[in-house]
N, C-alpha and C positions, 0 to 999 in steps of 0.2 A: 662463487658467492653463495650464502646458507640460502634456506630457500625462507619466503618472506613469510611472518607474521600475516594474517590477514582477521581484521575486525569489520563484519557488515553490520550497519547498526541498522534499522529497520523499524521505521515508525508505521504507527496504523491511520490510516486515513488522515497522511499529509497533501494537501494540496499543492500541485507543482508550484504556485506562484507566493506561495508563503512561505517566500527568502528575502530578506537583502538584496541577496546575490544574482536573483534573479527580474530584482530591478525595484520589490516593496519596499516604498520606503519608509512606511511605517512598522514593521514588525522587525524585531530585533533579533537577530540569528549570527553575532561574529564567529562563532567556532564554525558553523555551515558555512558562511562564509571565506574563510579561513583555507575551509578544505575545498573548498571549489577556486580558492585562489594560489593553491597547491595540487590542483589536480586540474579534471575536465566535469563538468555541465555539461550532461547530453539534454538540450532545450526541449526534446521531441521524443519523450518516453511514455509508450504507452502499458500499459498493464495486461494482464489476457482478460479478465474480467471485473469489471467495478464490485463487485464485493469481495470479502476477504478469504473464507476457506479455497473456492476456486484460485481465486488468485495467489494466494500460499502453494498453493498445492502443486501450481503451476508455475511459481521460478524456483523451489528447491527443485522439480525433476524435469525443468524445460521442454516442458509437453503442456500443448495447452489444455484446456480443465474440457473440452469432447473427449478427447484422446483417452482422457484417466477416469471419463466418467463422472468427474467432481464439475457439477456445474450450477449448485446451489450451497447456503449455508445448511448444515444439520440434514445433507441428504445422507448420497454415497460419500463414503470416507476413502481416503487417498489408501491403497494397498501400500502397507508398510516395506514391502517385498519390494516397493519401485526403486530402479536404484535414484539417487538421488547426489546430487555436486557433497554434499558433506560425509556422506559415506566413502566416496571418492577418495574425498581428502584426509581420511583415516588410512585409507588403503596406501595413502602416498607418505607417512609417516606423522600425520598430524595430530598434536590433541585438539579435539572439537569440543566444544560447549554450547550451551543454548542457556542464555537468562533472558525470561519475560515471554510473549505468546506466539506460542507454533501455528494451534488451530488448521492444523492438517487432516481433522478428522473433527466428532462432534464431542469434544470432552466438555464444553459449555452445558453440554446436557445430562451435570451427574444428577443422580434423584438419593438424595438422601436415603431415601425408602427402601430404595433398592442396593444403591452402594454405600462404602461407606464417610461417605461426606467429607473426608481429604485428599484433594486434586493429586493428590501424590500418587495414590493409588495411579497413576496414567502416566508415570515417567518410564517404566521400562518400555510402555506403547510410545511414547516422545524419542527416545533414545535409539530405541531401532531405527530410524531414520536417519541414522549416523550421529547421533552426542554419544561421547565420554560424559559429558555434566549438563544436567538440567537442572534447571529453578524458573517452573512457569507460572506463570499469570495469567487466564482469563482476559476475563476484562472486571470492569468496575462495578459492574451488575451481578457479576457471580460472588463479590462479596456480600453483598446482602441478603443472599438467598438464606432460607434458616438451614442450620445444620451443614450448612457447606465452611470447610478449612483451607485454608491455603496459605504459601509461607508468610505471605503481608500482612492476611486477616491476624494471626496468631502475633506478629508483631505489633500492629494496630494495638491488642489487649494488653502486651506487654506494657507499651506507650499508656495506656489508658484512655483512647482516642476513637476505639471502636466504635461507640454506637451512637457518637453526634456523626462521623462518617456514615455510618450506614443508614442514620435519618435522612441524611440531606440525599441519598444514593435512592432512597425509597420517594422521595418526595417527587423524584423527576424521574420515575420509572420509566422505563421505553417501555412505546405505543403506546400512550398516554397524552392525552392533550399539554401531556409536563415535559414531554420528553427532549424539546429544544430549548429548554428554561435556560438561560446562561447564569450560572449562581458564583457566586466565592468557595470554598472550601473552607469547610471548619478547621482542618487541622492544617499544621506550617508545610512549609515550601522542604525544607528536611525529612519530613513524614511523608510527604506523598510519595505513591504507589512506583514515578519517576526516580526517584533521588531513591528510592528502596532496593529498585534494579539496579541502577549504579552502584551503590555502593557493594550489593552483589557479583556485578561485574569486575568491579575492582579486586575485591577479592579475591576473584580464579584468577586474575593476572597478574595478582604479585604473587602464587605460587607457581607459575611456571617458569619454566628453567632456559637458560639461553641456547642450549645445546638441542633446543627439539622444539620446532614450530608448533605455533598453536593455529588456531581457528576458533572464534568467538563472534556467536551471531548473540547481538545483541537488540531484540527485538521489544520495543517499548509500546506500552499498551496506547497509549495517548500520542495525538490528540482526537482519540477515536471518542465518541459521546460518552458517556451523559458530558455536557460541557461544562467541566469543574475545573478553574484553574487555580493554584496554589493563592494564597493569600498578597502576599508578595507582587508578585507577577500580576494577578487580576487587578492591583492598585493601579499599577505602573500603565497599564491599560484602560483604567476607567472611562478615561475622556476621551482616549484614542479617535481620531476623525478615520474610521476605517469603510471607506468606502463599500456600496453593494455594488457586487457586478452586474450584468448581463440582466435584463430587464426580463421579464417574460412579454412573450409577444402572441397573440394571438391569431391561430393558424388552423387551416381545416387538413390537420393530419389526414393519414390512412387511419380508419376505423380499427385497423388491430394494433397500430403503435399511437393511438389516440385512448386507447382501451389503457394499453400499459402507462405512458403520462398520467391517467387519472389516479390509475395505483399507487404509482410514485408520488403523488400530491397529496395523496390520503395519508402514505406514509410517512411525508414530510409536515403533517399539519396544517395543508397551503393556508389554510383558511386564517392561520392564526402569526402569517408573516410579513407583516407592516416591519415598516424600515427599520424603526426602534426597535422590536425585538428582536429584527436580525444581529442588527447591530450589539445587542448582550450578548447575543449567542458568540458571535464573531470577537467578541474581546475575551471572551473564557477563550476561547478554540488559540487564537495570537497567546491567550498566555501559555498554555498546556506546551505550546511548540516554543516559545522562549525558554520553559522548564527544561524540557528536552535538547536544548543548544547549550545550556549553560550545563549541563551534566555532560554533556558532547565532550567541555571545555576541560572537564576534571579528568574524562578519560587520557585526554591527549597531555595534560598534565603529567599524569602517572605516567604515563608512557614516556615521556621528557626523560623522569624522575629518575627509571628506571633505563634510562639509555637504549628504549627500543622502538624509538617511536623513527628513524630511519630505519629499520627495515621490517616496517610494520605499513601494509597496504590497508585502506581505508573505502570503506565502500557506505554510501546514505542512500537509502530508498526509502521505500513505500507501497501497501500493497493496493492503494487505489487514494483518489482524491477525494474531495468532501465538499456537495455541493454550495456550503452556504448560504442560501438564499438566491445564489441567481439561477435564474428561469423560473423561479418561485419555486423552488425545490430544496428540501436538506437534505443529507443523506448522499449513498454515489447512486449505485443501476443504472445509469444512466451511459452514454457515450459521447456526451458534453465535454468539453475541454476539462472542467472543474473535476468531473469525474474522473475521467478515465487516462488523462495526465499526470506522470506522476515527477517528484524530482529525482533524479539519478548524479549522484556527485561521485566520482573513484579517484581518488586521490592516491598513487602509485608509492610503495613504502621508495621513500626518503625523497617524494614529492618531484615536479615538478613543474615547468612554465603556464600557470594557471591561460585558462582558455574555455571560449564556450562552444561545444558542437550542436549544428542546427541537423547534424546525421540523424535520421531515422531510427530509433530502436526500441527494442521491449524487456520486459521488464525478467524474461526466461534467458535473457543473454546475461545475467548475472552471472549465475553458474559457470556459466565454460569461460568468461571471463575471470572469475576465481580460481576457478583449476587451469586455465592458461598461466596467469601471475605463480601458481606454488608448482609449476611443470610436473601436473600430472594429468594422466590419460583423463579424455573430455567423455563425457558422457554416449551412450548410443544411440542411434534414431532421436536426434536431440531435434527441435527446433531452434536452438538458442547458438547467439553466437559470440564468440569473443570479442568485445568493446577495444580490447589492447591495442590493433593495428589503428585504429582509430582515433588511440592518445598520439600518435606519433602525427597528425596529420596536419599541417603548418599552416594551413588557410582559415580553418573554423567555420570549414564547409561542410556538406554534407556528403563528401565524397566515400564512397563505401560504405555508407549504411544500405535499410533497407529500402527496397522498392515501394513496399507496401508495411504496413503495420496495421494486426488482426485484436479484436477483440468480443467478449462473445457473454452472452449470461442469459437463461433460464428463470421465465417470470415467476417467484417465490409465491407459491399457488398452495391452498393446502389439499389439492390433488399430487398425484408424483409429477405427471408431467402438464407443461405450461408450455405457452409459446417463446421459442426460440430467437434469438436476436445476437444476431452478430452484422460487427462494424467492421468496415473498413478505411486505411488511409492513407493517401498518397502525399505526395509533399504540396498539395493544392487542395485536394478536395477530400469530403469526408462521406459515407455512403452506409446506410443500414438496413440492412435487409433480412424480415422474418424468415426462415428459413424451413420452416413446414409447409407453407402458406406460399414459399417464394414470394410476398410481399415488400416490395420497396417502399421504408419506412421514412428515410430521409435523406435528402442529399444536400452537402453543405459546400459553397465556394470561403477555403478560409484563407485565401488572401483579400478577399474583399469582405468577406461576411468573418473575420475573427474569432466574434464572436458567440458566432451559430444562433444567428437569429433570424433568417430568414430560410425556412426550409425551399429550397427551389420544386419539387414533388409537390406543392403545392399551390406553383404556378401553371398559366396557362399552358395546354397545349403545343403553342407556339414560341411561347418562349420558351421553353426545354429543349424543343429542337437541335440549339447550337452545342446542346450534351449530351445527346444522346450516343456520342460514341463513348464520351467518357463515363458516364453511368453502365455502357456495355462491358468499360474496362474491369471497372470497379468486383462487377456483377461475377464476371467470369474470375474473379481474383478470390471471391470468398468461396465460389462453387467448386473451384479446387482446390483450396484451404479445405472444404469440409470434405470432399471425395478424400482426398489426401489421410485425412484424419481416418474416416472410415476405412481405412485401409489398414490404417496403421490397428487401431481399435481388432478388424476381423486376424491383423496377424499372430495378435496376441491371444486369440482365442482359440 
């Protein structure tokens, strides 16, 4: 048999639980749907860390973001030199592409002044990570920058639609008391920045040929902020009854993950998140992710169209979730379900007995899951593992997954370093601990407590007692995650 097609589509700051399929039943996703009812749902994905560079950085080269160094936005940049699953998969005879945002390094930060203000200029730095074809995107804030080009801005003018987009994009700048506004879009559901990539996508894949697999990550900027959804979709949502999650509760953290919460509440506005605005923000966010299913739907169209859509494997993720408003927070950094769960659907080319797994896993097991399906050599000193023996698994247990699932992020300080936080989780409990400070920041029961609102670390003395082996589990589970890592880190030195 040829070896398969493979499409990972890849949204930015989708939240695991805004599916269908995973049980919403207000937000409309039939193609996600579709491929989770043609593939498997791993229920229990977690990310390496709630923000994006890290976490990119971290399932193209299945090493978590200690390991490579990448453990903020716009710090260190991922070494081009790492190998990486799509490199891989050139070496194994693939064409590779990349439409829409890498953000494996800090190209968000070009200066006009100093470059020369078309994101292009960064595709041979893009493409060394293994593409044949790139056409990237930013995000929605690098179009309004002055003097910055990029291929949608340039199309935007062709349209004549530039600069009510770039008004409404200025109006709700991030970090801005604007930055959670939930608005309409000025321009149609055709013109957005979504349906832009698509139609991009579309087009490297009606040039390829049936005699030579491809590989196409299809990475979509949205439903990552500012919260602008298409015209169309934002209607269809107006009245939406979209419930808020998770309450915030008040609790007498540790002093240094009491410190970081206030961060994050600065950064999310808290001040300014009464139900009704969340609830705007939340029906942009529901449409931007409808946009993104219904273009889902054109891809797998073409692929019908074109007779390849059996033996073309199918992969949806995400590089972190989006708080929402619950815990009184927008935005991820966090280690919240909202955050730091992501949805993972892999849908095998020419599909199979749809099912949901409640197995353990991360979001670095992409990769060697990719190059398991196109049977080529897996990566080295990987963290990450192949999902595949896990499709074969008949109960929609969690048998064979992980024991533990790690995740980790560096408080965004404008010093270089800040204090350290990494989580961990088992198929019960969830546990975070500062790691400069060895600080135990939280510990969560989530079969009883769901969701995560009763930190137990900040109950009595005596009632921790009946946990205290398992908070020793927990403990010893990240202290050799990170020994481990520093190993790895001095081998490479």
């Amino acid at each position: 048999m040829s070896k398969p097609n493979i499409i990972f589509i890849f949204a930015d700051q989708h939240r695991h639980d805004a599916l269908g399929c995973a049980g919403n039943e207000i937000i409309q996703t039939p193609n996600l749907d579709r491929l989770a009812g043609e593939g498997v749902r791993f229920a229990n994905t977690w990310c390496q860390s709630p923000i994006c560079q890290p976490s990119r950085a971290s399932m193209i080269s299945s090493a978590y973001p200690s390991e490579l160094g990448v453990m903020r936005n716009f710090g260190r940049d991922l070494d081009s030199n790492r190998p990486t699953f799509m490199r891989h998969l050139q070496q194994a005879g693939y064409r590779t592409a990349n439409v829409g945002k890498t953000h494996y390094y800090s190209e968000g930060l070009v200066e006009p002044d100093k470059d020369d203000g078309d994101m292009r200029q960064f595709d041979d730095q893009v493409k060394a990570f293994g593409f044949d074809h790139n056409v990237e995107e930013f995000d929605r804030y690098v179009h309004a920058m002055e003097g910055v080009t990029t291929p949608y801005t340039e199309y935007l003018k062709r349209e004549r639609v530039f600069e009510p987009y770039r008004d409404v994009i200025k109006s709700i700048w991030r970090l801005t008391e604007q930055h959670w506004d939930g608005v309409n879009s000025p321009i149609s559901k055709e013109q957005d920045l979504t349906s832009f990539l698509t139609r991009e996508a579309q087009q490297w894949i009606a040039r390829q040929k049936d005699d030579e697999p491809f590989f196409l990550q299809l990475s979509y900027v949205q439903p990552h902020v500012p919260l602008m959804g298409d015209p169309q979709w934002a209607e269809y949502y107006a009245q939406a009854p979209i419930t808020r999650g998770a309450a915030l509760v008040q609790q007498s953290h540790p002093e240094i993950w009491q410190n970081y919460l206030t961060w994050c509440d600065h950064h999310a506005n808290g001040k300014l998140l009464t139900d009704e605005y969340v609830l705007a923000g939340a029906r942009q966010y529901y449409a931007m992710i409808s946009l993104v299913d219904e273009s889902i739907g054109r891809i797998l169209a073409q692929l019908e169209e074109q007779k390849m859509l059996d033996n073309t494997m199918i992969v949806y993720s995400s590089d972190h979730g989006e708080m929402l408003g619950d815990h009184g927070l927008m935005a991820k950094f966090t280690f919240y379900r909202s955050s730091v769960q992501i949805p993972l659907v892999v849908r095998p080319a020419g599909g199979c007995a749809g099912r949901v797994s409640e197995a353990l896993v991360e979001l670095v097991d992409v990769g060697p899951t990719l190059l398991d399906a196109a049977g080529a050599p897996g990566l080295e000193d990987t963290q990450g593992r192949s999902v595949l023996p896990l499709m074969d698994e008949g109960d929609g247990g969690s048998r064979g997954g992980r024991e533990y699932l790690f995740s980790e992020i560096m408080q965004q300080t404008r010093s270089k370093e800040g204090p350290t936080f990494r989580a961990v989780r088992d198929a019960r409990y969830r546990m975070t601990l500062e790691t400069t400070t060895q600080t135990p920041c939280e510990f969560y029961d989530l079969q009883n407590d769901p969701d995560e609102l009763h930190n137990l670390l900040c109950e009595s003395t005596s009632s921790m007692g009946k946990y205290t082996n398992r908070i020793e589990a927990l403990s010893q589970a990240i202290a050799q995650r990170t020994l481990n890592q520093v190993e790895v880190v001095a081998s490479q030195q």
